[in-house]
C-alpha positions in Angstrom: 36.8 -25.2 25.9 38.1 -23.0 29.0 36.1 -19.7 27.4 32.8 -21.9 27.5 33.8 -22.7 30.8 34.1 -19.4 32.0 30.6 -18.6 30.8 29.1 -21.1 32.4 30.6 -20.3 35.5 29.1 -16.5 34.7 26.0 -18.2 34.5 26.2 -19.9 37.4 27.2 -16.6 38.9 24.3 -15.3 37.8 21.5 -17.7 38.8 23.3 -17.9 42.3 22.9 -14.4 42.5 19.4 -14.2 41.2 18.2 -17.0 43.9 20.1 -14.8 46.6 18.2 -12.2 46.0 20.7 -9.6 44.6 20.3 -8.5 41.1 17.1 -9.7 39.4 17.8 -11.8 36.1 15.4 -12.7 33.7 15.3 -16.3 32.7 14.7 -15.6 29.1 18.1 -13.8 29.5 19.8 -16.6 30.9 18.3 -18.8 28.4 19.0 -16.6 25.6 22.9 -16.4 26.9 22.8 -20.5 26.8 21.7 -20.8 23.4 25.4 -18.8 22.6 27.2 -20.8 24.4 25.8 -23.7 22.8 
């Protein structure tokens, strides 16, 4: 349970960065990434 936690915090990580600006990230890639969690 803690590794899926740790992903979705990646995620999280990732959508904060992509609404700040930073790095783009595709959606299809974050949804793609939340299918394997799932």
């Amino acid at each position: 349970m803690s590794s899926s936690q740790n992903c979705w915090s990646m995620l999280a990580g990732l959508e904060r960065a992509a609404h700040g600006g930073g790095t783009y990230v595709d959606p299809e890639v974050l949804r793609q990434m939340q299918l394997t969690v799932q």
